[in-house]
ZALOSE-114575 format. One record per residue (C-alpha): residue in one letter; x, y, z. Coordinates in steps of 0.001 Angstrom, whole numbers, plus 500000, padded with zeros to 6 digits. Example, Ala and Ser with C-alpha at 12.3 -4.5 7.8 and 13.67 -1.06 7.14 Angstrom:
% residues 2
A512300495500507800;S513670498940507140;
% end
This chain:
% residues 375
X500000500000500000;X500720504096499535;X501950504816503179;X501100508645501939;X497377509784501389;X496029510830498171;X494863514333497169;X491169513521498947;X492483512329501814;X494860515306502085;X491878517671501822;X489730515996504245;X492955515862506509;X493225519810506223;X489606520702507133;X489949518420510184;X492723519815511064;X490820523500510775;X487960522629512907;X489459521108515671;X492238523513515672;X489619526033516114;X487206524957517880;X489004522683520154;X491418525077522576;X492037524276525952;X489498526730527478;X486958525086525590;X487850521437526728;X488068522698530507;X484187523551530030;X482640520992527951;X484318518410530567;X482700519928533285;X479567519352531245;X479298516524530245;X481673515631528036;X480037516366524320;X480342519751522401;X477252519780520879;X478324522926518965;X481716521247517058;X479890518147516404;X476819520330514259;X480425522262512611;X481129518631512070;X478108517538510417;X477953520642508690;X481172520064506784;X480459516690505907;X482861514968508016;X480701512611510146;X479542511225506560;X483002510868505952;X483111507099505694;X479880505987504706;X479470504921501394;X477824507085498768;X475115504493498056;X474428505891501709;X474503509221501636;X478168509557502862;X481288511007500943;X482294507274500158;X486273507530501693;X485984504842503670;X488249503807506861;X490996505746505530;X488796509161505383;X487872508235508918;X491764507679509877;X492650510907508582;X489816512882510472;X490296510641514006;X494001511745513443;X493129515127513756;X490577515271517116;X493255513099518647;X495931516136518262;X492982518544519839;X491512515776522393;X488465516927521222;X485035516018523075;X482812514325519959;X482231510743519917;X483106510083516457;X485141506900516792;X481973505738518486;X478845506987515772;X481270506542512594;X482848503267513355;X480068501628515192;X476911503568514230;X477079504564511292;X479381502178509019;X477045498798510613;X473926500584509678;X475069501441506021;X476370498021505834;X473670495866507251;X470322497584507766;X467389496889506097;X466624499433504101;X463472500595506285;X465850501214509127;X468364502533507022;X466162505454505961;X464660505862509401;X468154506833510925;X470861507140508674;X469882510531507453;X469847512195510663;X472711510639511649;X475011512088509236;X473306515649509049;X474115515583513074;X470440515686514602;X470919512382515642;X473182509896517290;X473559506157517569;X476368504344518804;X477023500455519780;X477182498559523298;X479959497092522642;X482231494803524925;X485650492975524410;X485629489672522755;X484117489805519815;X480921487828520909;X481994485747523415;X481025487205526606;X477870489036525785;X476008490992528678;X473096491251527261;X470871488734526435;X467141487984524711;X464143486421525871;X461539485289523260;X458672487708523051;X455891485810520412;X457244486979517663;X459397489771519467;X462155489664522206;X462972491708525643;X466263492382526458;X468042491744529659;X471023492890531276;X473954495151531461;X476791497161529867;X479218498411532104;X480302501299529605;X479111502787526111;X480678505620525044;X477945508753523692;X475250506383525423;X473838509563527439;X473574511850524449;X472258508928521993;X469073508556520554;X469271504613519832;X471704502213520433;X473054499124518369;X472607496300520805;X474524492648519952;X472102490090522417;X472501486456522804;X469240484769521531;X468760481514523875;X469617479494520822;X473270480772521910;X473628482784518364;X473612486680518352;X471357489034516849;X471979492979516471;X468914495136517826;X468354498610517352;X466805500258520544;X466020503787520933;X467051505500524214;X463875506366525031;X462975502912525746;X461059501512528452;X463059499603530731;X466113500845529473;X468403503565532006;X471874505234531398;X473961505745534464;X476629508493533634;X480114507711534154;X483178509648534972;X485228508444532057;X489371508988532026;X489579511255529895;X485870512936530370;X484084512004527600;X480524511293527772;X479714507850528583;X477126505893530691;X476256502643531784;X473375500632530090;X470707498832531647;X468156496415530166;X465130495110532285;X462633493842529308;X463112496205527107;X460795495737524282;X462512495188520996;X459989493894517616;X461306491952515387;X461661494767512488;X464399496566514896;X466596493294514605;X469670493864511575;X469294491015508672;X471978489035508660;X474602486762510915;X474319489049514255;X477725487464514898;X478989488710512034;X477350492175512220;X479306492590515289;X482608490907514212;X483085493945511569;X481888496419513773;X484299495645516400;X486843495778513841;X486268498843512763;X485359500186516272;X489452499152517104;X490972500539514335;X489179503955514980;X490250504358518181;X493528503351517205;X493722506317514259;X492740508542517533;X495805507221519536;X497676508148516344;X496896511586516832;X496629511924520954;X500686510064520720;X501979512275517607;X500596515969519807;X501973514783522929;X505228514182521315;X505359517385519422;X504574519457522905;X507047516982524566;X509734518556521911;X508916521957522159;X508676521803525891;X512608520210526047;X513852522591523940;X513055525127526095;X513133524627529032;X516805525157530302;X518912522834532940;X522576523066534010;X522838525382531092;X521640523726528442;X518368522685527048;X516666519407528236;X516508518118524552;X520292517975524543;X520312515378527075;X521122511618525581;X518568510053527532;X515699512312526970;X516748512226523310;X516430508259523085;X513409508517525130;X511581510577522544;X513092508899519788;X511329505570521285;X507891507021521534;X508095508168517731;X509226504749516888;X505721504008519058;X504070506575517555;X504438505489514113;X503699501894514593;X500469503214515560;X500009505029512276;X501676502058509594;X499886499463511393;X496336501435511768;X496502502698508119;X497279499048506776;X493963497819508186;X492149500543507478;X493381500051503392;X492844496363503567;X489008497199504934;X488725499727502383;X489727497225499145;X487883494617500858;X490010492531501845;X487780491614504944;X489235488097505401;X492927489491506274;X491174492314508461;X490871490556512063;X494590489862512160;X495329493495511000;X493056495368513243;X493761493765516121;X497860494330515282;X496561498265514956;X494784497978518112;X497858496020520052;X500249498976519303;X497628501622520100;X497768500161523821;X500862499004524061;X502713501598521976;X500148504648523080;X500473503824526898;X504461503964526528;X504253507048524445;X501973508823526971;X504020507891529981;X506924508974527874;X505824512622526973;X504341513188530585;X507739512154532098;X510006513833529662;X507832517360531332;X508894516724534846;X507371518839537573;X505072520115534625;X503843516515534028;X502666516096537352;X500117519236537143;X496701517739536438;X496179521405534770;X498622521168532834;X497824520406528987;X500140517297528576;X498027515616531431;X494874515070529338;X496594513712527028;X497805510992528926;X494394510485530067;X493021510454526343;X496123507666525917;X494916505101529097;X491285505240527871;X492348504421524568;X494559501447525451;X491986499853527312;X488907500660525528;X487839497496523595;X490675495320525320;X493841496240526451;X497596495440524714;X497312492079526868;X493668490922525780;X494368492243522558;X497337490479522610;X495934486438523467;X493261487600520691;X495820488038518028;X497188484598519214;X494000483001518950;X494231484312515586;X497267482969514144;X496601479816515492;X493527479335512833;X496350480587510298;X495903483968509526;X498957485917508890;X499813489576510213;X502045490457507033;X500640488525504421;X500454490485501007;X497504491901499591;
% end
């Protein structure tokens, strides 16, 4: 593959870049975490320019630049730590719904979706499948849902949710469940890095059978956790390459024993390691987003879960890294280099951490798959 992007990609890079860069200062951040965690204003700015459609096919109303479009815009709120849950609606909102609604529930929320007056995200939890909190009781010819999950990001400010449930047969169907549900509550939670998330509850919620997704539920929410890991690893990408950059800046400055910091052998190795990190993150992250986007689907488990290895592993050194490389500095929660090392810990353990990730990947190459396998 090209490791550079193409003309579109470049573009779409650019106007992210704009918007966050303007709209995403630290005075800003300051107040929408003490609100919540959602700027409802940048995410309309977002909508407005297009960029939450980034990824969705044209047959769906999007701008058709698949994962890679998506890369190149996470890239650029992870720089700003900005407060929109875009990994969340993009990767597992709005990509599962163009790619496996009907096209009755396509048309009932895709539209609003992308235009910004509406938002629907996925409970999602580690392990592809295999350890399912929620579960599905028959209903005639409906089903009620029952149970819990511990942590969805955007859940709070959602207006349905893309639920994977284990039917009693032991197989899994996707449901789509609007918010406003009865028997359904959100818990807020304090998040790491303050972003708006809450905890899900299910006590018989009501769910007919025209709000399951056709299709292999199994399967629905293999791809979506794909995606979902390879967007928050495009995020790291950013949140690492920032912290590094203010990490340089900051030890060329600042002055010790008469010379700058960045002058000193170990703090020059030390940065050099977390932009070897840092752009692991990227090679690895763009790879599967490229093999998803020429759909090459079979080779993508192996590759996202590579991208989502280095994003924890990688990230959480990098993060460490740039906070110690400040000092004193790095120690001051008000600091800016602090939230980034928050936005780096809840990306390394969102959707499994470098260890999980890690026996995953093994699981994987056991059954044969191959990490570097040509395309």
């Amino acid at each position: 593959m090209e490791f550079e992007f193409n003309e579109d990609l470049s573009a779409v890079r650019g106007l992210a870049e704009q918007i966050f860069s303007a709209r995403s200062d630290v005075k800003q951040l300051r107040k929408i975490e003490q609100s919540g965690g959602f700027d409802a204003n940048l995410w309309k700015t977002l909508a407005d320019s297009d960029l939450i459609s980034i990824a969705v096919p044209e047959s769906a109303g999007g701008a058709g630049l698949g994962m890679l479009g998506l890369v190149a815009v996470l890239e650029q709120q992870g720089r700003r730590v900005a407060q929109v849950p875009l990994w969340s609606v993009v990767a597992t909102g709005a990509l599962p719904l163009a790619e496996f609604a009907s096209p009755e529930q396509a048309q009932a929320w895709l539209p609003g979706l992308l235009d910004g007056s509406r938002i629907v995200t996925t409970a999602l939890e580690t392990g592809n499948g295999r350890r399912l909190p929620v579960r599905a009781e028959a209903d005639g010819a409906d089903w009620r849902l029952f149970g819990e999950v511990a942590s969805v990001p955007a859940a709070e400010v959602a207006d349905a949710l893309l639920v994977p449930a284990r039917l009693p047969d032991g197989s899994v169907a996707v449901v789509l469940v609007r918010t406003d549900a009865a028997g359904l509550t959100r818990t807020p939670l304090s998040a790491t890095n303050y972003e708006s998330t809450a905890a899900v509850g299910f006590d018989g919620v009501a769910v007919a059978a025209a709000d399951v997704l056709p299709g292999d539920g199994a399967q629905i929410l293999a791809w979506t956790l794909r995606r979902a890991r390879v967007a928050l690893a495009a995020l790291a990408i950013g949140v690492c390459s920032e912290a590094l950059a203010m990490t340089a800046a900051y030890t060329s400055e600042r002055v010790q024993f008469g010379r700058p910091l960045s002058t000193n052998q170990a703090v020059a190795v030390r940065a050099a390691d977390t932009h070897l990190d840092t752009e692991s993150i990227r090679l690895t992250t763009q790879r599967a987003a490229w093999l998803m986007d020429i759909g090459k689907e079979d080779e993508t488990e192996a590759a996202a879960l590579v991208a989502k290895f280095w994003a924890s592993r990688g990230g959480l050194r990098a993060v460490h890294a740039t906070q110690h490389l400040h000092g004193g500095m790095g120690a001051d929660v008000d600091y800016p280099i602090h939230r980034y090392f928050l936005w780096g810990r809840q990306i390394a353990f969102t959707l499994g951490s470098a260890g999980a990730i890690g026996a995953e990947l093994g699981d994987e190459l056991e059954k044969g798959a191959s990490i570097g396998s040509p395309a």
